[in-house]
N, CA, C and O of each residue as an XYZ file, in Angstrom:
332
protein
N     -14.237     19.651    -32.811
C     -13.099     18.751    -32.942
C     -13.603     17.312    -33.021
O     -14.716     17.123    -32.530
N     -13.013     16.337    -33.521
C     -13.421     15.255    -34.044
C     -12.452     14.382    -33.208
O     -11.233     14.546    -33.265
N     -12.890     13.695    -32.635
C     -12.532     12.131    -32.033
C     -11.638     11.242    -32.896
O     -12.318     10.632    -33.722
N     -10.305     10.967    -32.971
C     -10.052      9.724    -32.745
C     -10.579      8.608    -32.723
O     -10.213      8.158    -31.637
N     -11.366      7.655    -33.333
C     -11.835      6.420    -32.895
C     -10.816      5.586    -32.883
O     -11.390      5.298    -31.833
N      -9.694      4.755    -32.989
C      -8.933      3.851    -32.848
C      -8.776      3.026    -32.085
O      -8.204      3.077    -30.996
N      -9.417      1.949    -32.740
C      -9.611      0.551    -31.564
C      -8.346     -0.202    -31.565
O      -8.418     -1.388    -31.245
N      -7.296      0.252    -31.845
C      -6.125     -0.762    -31.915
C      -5.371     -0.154    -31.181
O      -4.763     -0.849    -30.367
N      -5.182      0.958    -31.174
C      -4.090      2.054    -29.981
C      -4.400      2.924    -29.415
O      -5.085      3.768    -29.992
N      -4.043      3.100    -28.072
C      -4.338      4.078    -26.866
C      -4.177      5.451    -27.607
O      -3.899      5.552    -28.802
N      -4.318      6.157    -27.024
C      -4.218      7.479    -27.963
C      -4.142      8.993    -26.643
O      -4.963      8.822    -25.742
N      -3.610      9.823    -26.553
C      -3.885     10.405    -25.497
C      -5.660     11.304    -25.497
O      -6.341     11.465    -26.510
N      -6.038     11.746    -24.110
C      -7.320     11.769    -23.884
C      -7.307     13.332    -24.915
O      -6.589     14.330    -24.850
N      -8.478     12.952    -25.853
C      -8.722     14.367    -26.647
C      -8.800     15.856    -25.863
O      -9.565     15.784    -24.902
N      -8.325     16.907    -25.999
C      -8.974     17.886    -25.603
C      -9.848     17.960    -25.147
O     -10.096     18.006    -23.942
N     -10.642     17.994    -26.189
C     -12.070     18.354    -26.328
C     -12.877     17.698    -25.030
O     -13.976     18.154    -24.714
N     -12.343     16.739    -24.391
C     -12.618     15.707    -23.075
C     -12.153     16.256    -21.786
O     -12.667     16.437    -20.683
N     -11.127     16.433    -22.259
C     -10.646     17.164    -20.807
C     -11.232     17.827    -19.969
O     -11.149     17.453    -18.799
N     -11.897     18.846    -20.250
C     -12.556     19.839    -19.186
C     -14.003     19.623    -18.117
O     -14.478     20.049    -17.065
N     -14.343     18.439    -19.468
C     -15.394     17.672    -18.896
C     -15.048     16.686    -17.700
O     -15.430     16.678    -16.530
N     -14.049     15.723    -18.525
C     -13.319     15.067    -16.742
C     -12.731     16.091    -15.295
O     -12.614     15.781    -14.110
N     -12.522     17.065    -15.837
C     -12.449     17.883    -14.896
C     -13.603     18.125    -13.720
O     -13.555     17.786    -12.538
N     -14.668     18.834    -14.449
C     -15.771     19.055    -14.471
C     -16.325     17.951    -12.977
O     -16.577     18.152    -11.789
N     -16.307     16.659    -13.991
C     -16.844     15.656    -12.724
C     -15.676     15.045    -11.545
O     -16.065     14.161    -10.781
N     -14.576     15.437    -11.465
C     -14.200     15.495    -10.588
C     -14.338     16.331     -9.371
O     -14.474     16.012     -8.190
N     -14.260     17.609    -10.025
C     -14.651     18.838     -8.962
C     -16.291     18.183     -8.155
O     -16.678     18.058     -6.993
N     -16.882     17.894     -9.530
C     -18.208     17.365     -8.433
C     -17.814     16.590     -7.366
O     -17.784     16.995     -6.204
N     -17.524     15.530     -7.718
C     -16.750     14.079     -7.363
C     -16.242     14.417     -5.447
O     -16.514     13.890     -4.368
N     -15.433     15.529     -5.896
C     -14.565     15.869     -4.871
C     -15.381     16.819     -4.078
O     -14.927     17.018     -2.951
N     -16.355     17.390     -4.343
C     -17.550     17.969     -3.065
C     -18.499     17.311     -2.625
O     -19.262     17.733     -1.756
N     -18.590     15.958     -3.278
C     -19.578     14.875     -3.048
C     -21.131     14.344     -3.353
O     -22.144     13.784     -2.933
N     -20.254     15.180     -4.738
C     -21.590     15.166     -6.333
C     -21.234     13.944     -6.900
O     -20.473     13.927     -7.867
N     -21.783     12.705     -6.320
C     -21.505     11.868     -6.477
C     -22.791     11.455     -7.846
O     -22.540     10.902     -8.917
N     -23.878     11.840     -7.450
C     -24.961     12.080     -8.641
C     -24.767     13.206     -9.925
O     -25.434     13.120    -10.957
N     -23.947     14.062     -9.734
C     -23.780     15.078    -11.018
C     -25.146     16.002    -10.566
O     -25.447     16.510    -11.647
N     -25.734     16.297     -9.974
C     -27.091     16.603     -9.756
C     -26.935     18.396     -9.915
O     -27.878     19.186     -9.964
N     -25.319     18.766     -9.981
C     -24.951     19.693    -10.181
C     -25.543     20.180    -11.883
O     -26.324     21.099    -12.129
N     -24.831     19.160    -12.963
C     -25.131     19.348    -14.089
C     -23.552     19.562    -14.633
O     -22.643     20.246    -14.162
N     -23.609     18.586    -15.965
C     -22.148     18.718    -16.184
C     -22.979     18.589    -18.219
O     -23.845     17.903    -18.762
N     -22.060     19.659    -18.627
C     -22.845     19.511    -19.865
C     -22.089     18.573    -20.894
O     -20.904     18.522    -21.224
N     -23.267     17.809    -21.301
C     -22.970     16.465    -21.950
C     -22.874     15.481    -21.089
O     -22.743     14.332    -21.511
N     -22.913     15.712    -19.914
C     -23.184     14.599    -18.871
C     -24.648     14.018    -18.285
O     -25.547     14.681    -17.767
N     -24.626     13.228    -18.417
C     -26.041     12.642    -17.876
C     -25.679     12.239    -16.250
O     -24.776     11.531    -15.804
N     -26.898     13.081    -15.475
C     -26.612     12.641    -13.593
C     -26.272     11.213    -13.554
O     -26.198     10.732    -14.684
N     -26.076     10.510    -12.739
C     -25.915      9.200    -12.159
C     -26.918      8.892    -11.267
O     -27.356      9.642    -10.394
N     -27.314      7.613    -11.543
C     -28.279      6.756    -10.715
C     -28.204      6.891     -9.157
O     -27.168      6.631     -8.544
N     -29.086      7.212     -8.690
C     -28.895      6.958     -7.066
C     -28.036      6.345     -6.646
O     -26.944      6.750     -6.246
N     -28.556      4.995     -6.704
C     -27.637      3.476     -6.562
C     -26.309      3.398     -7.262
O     -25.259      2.815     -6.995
N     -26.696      4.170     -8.237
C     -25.004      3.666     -9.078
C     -24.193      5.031     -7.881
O     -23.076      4.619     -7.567
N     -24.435      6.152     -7.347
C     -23.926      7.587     -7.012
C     -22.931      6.705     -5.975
O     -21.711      6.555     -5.905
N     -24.000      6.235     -5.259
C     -23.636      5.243     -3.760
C     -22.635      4.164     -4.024
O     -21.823      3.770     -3.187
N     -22.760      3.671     -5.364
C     -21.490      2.639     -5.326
C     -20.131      3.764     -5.100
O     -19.201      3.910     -4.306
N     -20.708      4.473     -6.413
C     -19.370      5.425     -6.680
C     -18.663      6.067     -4.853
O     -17.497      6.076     -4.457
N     -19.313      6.298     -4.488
C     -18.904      7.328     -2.998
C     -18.375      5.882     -2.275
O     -17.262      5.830     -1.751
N     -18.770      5.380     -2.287
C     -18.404      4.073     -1.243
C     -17.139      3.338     -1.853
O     -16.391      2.817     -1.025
N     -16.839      3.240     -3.045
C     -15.445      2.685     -3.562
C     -14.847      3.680     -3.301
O     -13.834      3.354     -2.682
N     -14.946      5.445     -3.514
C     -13.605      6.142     -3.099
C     -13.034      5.975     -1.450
O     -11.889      6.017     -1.001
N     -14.145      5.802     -0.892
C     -14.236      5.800      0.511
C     -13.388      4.189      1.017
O     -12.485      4.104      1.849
N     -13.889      3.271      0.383
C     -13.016      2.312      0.456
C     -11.779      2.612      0.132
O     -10.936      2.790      1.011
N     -11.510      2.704     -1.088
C      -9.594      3.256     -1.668
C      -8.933      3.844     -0.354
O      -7.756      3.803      0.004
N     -10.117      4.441      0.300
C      -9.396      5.499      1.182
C      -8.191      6.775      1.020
O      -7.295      7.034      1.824
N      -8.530      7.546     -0.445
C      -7.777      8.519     -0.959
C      -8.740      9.520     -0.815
O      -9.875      9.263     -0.415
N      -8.482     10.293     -1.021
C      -9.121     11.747     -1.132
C      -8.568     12.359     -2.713
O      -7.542     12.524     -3.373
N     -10.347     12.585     -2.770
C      -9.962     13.704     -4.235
C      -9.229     14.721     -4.160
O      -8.814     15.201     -3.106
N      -8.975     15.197     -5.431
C      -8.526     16.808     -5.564
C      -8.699     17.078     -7.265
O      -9.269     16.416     -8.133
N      -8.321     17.714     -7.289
C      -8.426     18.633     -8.605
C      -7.186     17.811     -9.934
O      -6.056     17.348     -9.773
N      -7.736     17.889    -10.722
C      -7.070     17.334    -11.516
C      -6.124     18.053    -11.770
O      -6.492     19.188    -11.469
N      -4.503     18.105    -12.372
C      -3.506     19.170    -12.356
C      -3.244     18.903    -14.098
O      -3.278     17.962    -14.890
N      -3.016     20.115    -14.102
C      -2.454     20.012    -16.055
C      -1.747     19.134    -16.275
O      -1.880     18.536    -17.343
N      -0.747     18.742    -15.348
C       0.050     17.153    -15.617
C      -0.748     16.359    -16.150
O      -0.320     15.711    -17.105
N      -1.848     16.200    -15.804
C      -2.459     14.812    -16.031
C      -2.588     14.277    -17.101
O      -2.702     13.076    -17.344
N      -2.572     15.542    -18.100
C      -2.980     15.247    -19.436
C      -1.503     14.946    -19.965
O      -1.479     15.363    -21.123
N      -0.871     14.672    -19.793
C       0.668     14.480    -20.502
C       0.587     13.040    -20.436
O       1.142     12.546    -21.417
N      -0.002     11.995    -19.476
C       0.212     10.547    -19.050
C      -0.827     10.154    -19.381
O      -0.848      9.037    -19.898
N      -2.303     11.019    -19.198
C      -3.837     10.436    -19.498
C      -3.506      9.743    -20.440
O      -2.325      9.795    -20.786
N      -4.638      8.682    -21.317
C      -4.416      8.074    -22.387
C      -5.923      7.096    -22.452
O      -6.199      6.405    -21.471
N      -6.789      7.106    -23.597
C      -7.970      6.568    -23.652
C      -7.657      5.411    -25.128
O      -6.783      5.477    -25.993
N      -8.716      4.462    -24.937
C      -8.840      3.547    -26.512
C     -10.366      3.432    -26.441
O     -11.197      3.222    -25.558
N     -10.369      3.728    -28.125
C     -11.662      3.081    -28.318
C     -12.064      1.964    -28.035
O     -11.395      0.931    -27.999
N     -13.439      2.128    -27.766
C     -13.420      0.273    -27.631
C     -15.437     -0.271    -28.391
O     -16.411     -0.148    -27.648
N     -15.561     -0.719    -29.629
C     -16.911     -0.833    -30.012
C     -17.201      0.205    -30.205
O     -16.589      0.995    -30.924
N     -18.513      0.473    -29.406
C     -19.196      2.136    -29.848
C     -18.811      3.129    -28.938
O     -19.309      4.252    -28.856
N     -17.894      2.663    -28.253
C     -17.379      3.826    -27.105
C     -15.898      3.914    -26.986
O     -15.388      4.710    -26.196
């Protein structure tokens, strides 16, 4: 499946994306804050960068969970340059 690039309008998050954000949440939410699990097409995260990440959820003070099929009805991504 082919991407959307559109740098002018939000667009909802492709399929093809979805399972992957999934993916690193479930890590996310057991405290795979590095990916060290392995998420395919994902590259691990930096030590240092893992530690920011764990320490801002921890600040928010929310707790993960699982992403719910809702999500994708409101999700919504834009291109932006090469990403």
């Amino acid at each position: 499946m082919t991407v959307l690039k559109d740098g002018h309008d939000q667009k909802p998050v492709p399929s093809v994306w979805r399972n992957t954000f999934s993916e690193i949440i479930e890590a996310f939410k057991e405290g795979d804050f590095a990916l060290v699990r392995g998420v395919i097409g994902v590259r691990q995260i930096a030590a240092e960068d893992a530690v920011g990440i764990a320490d801002s959820i921890q600040d928010y003070g929310a707790q993960l969970v699982s992403l719910p099929e809702e999500t994708w009805r409101t999700a919504i991504c834009q291109w932006l340059g090469k990403y």
